[in-house]
N, C-alpha and C positions, 0 to 999 in steps of 0.2 A: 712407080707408084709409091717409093717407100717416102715420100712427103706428104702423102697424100692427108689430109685433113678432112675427116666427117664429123659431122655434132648432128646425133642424134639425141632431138628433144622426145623427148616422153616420159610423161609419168608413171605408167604400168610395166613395177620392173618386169613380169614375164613378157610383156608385148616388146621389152628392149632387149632381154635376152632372145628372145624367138628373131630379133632382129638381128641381133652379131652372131646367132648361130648361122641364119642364114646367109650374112656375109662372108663366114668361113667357110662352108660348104662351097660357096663359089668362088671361091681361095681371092678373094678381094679380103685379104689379112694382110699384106703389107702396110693400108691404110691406118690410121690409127685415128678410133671412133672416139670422141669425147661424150659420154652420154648428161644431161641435162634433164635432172627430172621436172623443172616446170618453166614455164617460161622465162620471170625472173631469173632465174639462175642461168640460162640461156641467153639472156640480153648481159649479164654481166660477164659471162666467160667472153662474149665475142666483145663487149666494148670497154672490158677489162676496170672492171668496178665491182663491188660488194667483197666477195672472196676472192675474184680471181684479180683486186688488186694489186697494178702493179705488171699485170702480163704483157708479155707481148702482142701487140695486137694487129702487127704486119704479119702475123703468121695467121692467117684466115682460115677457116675452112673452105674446100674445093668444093662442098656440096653439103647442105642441112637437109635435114628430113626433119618433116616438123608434123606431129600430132594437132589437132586441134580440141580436143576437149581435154583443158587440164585446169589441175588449180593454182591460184595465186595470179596467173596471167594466162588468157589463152591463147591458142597459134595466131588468131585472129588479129591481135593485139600485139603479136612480136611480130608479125609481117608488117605491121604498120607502121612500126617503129625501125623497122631492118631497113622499111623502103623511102623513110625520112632521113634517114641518116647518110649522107655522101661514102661513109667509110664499110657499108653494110648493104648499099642499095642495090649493087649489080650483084651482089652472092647468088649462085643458082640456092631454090627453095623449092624443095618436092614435099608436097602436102602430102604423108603419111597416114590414114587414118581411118577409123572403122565409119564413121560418119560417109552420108549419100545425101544428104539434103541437101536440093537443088542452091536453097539459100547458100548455104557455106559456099558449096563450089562457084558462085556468081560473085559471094564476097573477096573470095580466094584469088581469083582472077583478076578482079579490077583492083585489087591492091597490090597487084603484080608476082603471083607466084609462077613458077616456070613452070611447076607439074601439079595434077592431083589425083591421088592413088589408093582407092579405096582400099581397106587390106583385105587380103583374101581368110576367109577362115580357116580354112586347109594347107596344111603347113608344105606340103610339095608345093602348091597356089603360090603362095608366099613365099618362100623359096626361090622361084622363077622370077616372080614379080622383081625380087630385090636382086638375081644374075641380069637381068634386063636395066634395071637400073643402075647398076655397078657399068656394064658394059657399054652404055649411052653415056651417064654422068660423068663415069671417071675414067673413061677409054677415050670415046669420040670426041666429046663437046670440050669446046676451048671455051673455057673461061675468059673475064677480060683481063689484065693486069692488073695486078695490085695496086691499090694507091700510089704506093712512095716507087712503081715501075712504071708509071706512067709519065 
């Protein structure tokens, strides 16, 4: 797993640190998290534009976690655009978020997100939540090929 690629989008640095604490707790630390605090800045790390001009962009992430209430761009609006783009459409995308509103979860879906994962507010809660998602997203499930492996 020591290639493993996550981008964590979120704007609330304690909700992103509560996140990589939690991934080290469940020694999913070989991984290395890219964190992205709003969407913009998440659309350009993966399509290699603004700042992260210039990147390589055959090196994907294996699994995004994506907040939905942020500013400048919301997760709404990068799934829309991750699942328009040939170079970004098949990335798995687990909707991370404190949000329940049926709406979102229905918008989530039909725009193609693989997961959505209310957070829990109890940090053992969340903790588990994210050893379960470590252990399905970056254990079990096969991703498809990369672009330029296909």
């Amino acid at each position: 797993m020591s290639d493993v690629i996550i981008l964590l989008v979120e704007d609330n640095p304690d909700d992103a640190a509560l996140t990589l604490r939690a991934l080290e707790k469940n020694d999913i630390t070989n991984a290395m998290v890219k964190i992205a605090g709003n969407g913009v800045e998440a659309l350009d790390y993966l399509f290699g534009t603004g700042e992260y001009a210039g990147r390589d962009t055959a090196a994907q992430p294996q699994l995004i976690l994506l907040d939905l209430k942020m500013p400048k761009m919301d997760g709404i609006e990068v799934l829309r655009r991750l699942r328009q783009d040939d170079r970004t459409r098949l990335l798995p995308v687990v909707v991370l978020t404190s949000s329940d509103e049926k709406e979102d979860i229905v918008k989530i879906y039909n725009l193609g997100a693989n997961s959505y994962i209310r957070k829990p507010v109890d940090f053992d809660e969340f903790t588990e939540a994210v050893r379960q998602l470590g252990v399905y997203w970056l254990r079990l499930n096969m991703v498809p090929p990369s672009e330029n492996e296909r």
